[in-house]
KEMAR-995846 format. One record per atom (N, C-alpha, C): x, y, z; residue in one letter. Coordinates in steps of 0.02 Angstrom, whole numbers, plus 50000, padded with zeros to 5 digits. Each point is the difference from the previous one (the first is absolute). Layout:
N
XYZA...
END
This chain:
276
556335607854225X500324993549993X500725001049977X500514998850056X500565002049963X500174992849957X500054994249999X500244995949949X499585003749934X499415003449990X499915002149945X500395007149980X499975004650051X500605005649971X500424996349963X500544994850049X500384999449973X499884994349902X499734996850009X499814998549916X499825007249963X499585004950012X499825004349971X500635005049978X500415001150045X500705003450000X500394996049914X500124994250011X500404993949959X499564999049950X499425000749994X499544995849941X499435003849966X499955003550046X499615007949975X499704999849950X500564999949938X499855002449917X499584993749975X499944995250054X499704993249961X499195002449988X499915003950052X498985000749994X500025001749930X499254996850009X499675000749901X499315004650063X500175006049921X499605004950024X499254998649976X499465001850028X499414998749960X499744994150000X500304995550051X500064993649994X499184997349985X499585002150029X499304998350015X499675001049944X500115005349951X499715001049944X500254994849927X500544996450004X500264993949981X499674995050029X499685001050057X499604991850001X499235000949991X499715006049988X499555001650000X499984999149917X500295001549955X500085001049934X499854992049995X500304995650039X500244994149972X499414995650001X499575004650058X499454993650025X499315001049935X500065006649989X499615003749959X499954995749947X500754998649954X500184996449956X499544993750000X500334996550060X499834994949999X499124997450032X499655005949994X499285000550009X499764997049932X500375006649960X499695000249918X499994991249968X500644999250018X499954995049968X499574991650029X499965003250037X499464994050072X499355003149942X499905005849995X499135000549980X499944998749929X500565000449961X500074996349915X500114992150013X500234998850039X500114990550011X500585000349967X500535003050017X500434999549973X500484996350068X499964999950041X500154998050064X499714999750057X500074992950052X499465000250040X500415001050069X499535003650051X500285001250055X500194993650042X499624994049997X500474995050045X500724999049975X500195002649921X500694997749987X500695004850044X499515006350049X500705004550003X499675001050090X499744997250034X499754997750058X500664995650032X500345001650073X500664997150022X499704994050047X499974994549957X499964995350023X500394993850008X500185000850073X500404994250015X500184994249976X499514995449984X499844994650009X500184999949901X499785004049960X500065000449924X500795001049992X500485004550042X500654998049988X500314996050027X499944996850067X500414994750017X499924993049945X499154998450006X500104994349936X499805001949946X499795006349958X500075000149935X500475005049959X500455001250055X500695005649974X499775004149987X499215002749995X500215009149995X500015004950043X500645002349975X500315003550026X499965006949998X499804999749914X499795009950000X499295000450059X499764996650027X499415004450071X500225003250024X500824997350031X500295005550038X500075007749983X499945000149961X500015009449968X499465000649964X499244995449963X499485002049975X499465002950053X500024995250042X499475003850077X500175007649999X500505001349994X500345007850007X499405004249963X499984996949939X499515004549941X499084996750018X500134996550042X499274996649998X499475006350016X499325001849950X499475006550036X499904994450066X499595006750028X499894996650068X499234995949984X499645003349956X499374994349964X499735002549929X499844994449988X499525002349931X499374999249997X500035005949956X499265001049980X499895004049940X499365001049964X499965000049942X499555004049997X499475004550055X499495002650005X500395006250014X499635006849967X500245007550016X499905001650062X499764999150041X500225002350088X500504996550019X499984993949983X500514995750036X500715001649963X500115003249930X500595002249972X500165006050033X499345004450035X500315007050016X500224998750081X499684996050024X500574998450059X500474996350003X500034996949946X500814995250005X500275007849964X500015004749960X500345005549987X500425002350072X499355002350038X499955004050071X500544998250048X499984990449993X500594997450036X500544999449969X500305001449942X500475001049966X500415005950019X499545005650009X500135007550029X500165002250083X499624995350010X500265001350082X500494994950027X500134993249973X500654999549980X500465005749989X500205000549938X500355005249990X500155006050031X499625002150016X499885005150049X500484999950048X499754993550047X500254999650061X500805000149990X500014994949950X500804999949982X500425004950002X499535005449963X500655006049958X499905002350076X499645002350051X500065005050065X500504994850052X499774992649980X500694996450053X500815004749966X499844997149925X500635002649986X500195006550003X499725006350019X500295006249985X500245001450064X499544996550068X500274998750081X500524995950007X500014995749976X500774996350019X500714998349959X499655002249944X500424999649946X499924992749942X500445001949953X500104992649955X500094995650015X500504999150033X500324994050012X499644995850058X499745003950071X499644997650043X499434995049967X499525004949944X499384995149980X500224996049962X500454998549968X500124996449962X500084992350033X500465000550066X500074996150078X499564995949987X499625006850046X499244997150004X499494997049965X499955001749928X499714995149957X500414993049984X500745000450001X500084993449996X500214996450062X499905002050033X499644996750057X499524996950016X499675003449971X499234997650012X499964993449948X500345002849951X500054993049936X500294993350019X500665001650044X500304994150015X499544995550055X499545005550023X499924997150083X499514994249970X499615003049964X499324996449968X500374992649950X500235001549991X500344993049943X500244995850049X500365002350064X500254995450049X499554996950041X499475006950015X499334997050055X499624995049959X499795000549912X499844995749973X500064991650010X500814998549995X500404994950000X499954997650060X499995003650042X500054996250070X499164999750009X499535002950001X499364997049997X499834995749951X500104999649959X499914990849964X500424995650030X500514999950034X500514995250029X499424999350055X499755003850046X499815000350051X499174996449978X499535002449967X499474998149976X499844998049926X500324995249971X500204998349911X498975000849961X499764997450062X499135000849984X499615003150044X499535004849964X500095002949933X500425003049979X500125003049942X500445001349956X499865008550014X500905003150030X499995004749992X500055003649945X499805005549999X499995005649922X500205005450031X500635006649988X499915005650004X500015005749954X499615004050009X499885004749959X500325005950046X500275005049945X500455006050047X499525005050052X499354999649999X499425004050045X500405000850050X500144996050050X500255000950080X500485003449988X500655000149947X500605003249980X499385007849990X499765002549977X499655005250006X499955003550069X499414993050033X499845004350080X500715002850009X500574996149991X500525001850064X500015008849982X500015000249926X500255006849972X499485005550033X499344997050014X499405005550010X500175000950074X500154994950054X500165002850068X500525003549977X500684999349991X500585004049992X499745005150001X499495003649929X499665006349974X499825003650083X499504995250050X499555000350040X500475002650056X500594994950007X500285003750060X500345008249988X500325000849938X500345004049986X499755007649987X499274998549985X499775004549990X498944997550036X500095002150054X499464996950044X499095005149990X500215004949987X499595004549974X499645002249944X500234998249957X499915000949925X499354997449994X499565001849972X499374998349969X499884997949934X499644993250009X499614999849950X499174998549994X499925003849941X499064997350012X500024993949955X499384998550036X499904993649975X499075001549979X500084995449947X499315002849925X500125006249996X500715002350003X499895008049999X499735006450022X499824994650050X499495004850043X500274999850081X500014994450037X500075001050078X500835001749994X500435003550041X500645002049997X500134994250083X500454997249986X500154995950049X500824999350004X500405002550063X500634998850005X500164993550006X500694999549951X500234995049996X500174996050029X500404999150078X500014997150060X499684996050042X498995003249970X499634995550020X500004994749931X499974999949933X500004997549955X500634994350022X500365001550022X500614995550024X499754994450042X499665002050054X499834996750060X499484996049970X499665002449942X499454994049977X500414994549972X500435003949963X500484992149966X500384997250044X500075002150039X500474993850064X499354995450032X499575003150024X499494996050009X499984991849966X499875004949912X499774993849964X500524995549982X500675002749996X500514996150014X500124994250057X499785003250068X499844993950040X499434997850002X499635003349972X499454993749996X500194994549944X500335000449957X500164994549953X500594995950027X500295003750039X500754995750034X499524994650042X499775002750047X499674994550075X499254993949955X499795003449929X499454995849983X500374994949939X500475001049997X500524997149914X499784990750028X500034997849944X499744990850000X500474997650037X500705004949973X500504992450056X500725005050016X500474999050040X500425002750015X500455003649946X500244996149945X500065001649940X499945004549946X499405001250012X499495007249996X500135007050032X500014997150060X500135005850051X500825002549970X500554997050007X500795000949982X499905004149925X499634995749939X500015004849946X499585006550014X499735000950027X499755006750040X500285005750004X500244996850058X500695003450059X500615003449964X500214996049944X500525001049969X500135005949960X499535000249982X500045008349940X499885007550043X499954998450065X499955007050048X500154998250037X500844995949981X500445001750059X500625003549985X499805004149937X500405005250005X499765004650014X499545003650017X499565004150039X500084998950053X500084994950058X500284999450057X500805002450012X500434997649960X500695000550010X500095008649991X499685002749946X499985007149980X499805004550048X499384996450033X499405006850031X500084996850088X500234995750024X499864998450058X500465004750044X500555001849963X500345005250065X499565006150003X499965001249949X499545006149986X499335000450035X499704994049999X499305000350020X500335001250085X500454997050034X500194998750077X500225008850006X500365002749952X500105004950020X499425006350008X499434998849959X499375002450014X499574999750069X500044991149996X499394999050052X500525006150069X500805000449991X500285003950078X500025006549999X499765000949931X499965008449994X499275002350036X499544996449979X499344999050034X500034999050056X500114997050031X500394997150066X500025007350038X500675001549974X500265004950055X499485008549969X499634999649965X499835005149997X499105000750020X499884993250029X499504998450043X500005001050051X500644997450034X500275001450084X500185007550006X500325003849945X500155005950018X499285007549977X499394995749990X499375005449986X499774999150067X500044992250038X499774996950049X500115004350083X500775002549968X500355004450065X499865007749982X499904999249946X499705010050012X499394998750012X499614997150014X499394996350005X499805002450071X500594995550030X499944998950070X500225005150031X500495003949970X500325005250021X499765006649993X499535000649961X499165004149990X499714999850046X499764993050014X499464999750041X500404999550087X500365001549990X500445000350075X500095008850058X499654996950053X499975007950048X500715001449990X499785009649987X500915001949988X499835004050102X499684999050016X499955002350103X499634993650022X500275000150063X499874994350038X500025003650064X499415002250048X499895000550053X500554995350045X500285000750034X500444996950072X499614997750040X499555003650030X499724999450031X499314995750016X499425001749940X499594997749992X499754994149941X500585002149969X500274995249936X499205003249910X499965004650025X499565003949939X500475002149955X499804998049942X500445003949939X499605003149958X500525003749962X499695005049946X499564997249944X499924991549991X499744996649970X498984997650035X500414997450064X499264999950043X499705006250031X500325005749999X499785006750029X500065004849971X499705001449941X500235005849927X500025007250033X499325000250066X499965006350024X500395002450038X500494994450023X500395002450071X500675001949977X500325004950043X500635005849969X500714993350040X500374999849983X500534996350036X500745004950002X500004999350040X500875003850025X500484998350028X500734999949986X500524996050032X500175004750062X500324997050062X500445002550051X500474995449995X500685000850044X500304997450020X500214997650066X500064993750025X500084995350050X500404996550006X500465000350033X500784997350046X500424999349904X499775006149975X500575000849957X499364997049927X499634996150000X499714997849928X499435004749992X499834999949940X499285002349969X499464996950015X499635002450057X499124996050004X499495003649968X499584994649975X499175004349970X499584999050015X499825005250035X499375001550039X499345003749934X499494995750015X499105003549974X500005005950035X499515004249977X499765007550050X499474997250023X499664993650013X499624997650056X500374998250061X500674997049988X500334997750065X500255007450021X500405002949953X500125005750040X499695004350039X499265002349960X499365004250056X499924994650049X500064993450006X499684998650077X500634999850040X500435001649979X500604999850032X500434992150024X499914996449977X500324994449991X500765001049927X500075005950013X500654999349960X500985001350042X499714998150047X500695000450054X500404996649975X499874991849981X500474994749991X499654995149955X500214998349953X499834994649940X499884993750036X499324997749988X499884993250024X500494993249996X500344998250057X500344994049995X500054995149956X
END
């Protein structure tokens, strides 16, 4: 993307490094204090409809810290851990591939897109009442992870090892399955919005894939063909070294070109002149 070189060139020093482990810290925080009642998660949930008519305004940056759920039971703490980590994860390997400043883009990207897709899906559908929570701002980060690094494994219960790429393809799935089943159009836009910086980011990228594939389909396709292709071709009888493994073939020359004659046409003596 060159409009991003060029910001990256000029603005560079702006990335906040580590960025992901700052929101991960933050959501953590703001777990603890969800499970003391010290604060409740509908207060930091980006909902439209709570700032246009009741002015608040801090949603716009509490969703940021929102966990993605609560719970209070020890399995369900060790996988909200798990998703804390592969979060993170994904983050620090976006960031060590593209640098600071790129993810940084890209996460606030993803921030702006979602606060805007928000606004315009309550404009668009005011009932029911949209809510976003930063989850989808996640997916975008886990495809990023997915395209960038398509191989990488993880097991899952620790046990089956499953590349990540297909793990990708399940969440686009369920991504459209929530886009095409959402209650009302509205729905669908706050959706859409938080992985469409994953589009703007990954779509050249993905186009430049599907042509690498492309041309390296068509070109297995021609050694393929070019394998399976008679390197002799009888003149005469039209037998090749492909349909006739046993038969010997030999060139002469005729009014100046190379003809190839089988040692069947030649013993019956039909090798005077190359069939018309």
């Amino acid at each position: 993307m060159k409009l991003l070189d060029k910001l990256e060139k000029r603005f560079g020093h702006w990335g906040l490094s580590h960025l992901a482990m700052y929101i991960v810290m933050g959501q953590v925080l703001a777990y603890g204090l969800i499970l003391f009642q010290r604060l409740s998660i509908n207060s930091l949930l980006l909902v439209p409809a709570a700032i246009i008519e009741g002015h608040e305004y801090w949603r716009l940056i509490t969703f940021i810290i929102c966990p993605p759920y609560i719970t209070s039971s020890p399995m369900g703490v060790v996988f909200l851990a798990f998703y804390w980590m592969i979060f993170w994860f994904c983050a620090n390997s976006i960031e060590e591939a593209l640098g600071t400043f790129r993810l940084t883009v890209y996460l606030l990207l993803g921030v702006v897109f979602s606060i805007v897709a928000a606004f315009l899906g309550h404009l668009i559908s005011p009932v029911p009442m949209i809510a976003v929570i930063p989850k989808f701002l996640y997916f975008s980060v886990f495809l990023a992870f997915a395209t960038l690094f398509p191989n990488v494994e993880f097991r899952i219960y620790f046990v089956l090892p499953v590349k990540v790429k297909w793990l990708a393809w399940i969440l686009a799935v369920y991504l459209g399955f929530l886009f095409i089943f959402s209650p009302s159009m509205g729905y669908r836009v706050a959706i859409l919005g938080p992985v469409l910086n994953y589009i703007i980011f990954f779509a050249p990228w993905l186009f430049r894939g599907l042509e690498n594939r492309q041309r390296r389909s068509n070109f297995k396709a021609k050694a393929k063909e070019a394998q399976e292709a008679a390197f002799h071709t009888c003149s005469r009888c039209g037998a090749t070294d492909k349909t006739h493994p046993e038969r010997h073939f030999r060139y002469k020359t005729v009014d100046g070109e190379a003809v190839c004659l089988c040692d069947a046409c030649r013993e019956s003596g039909t090798d005077s002149a190359p069939k018309a």
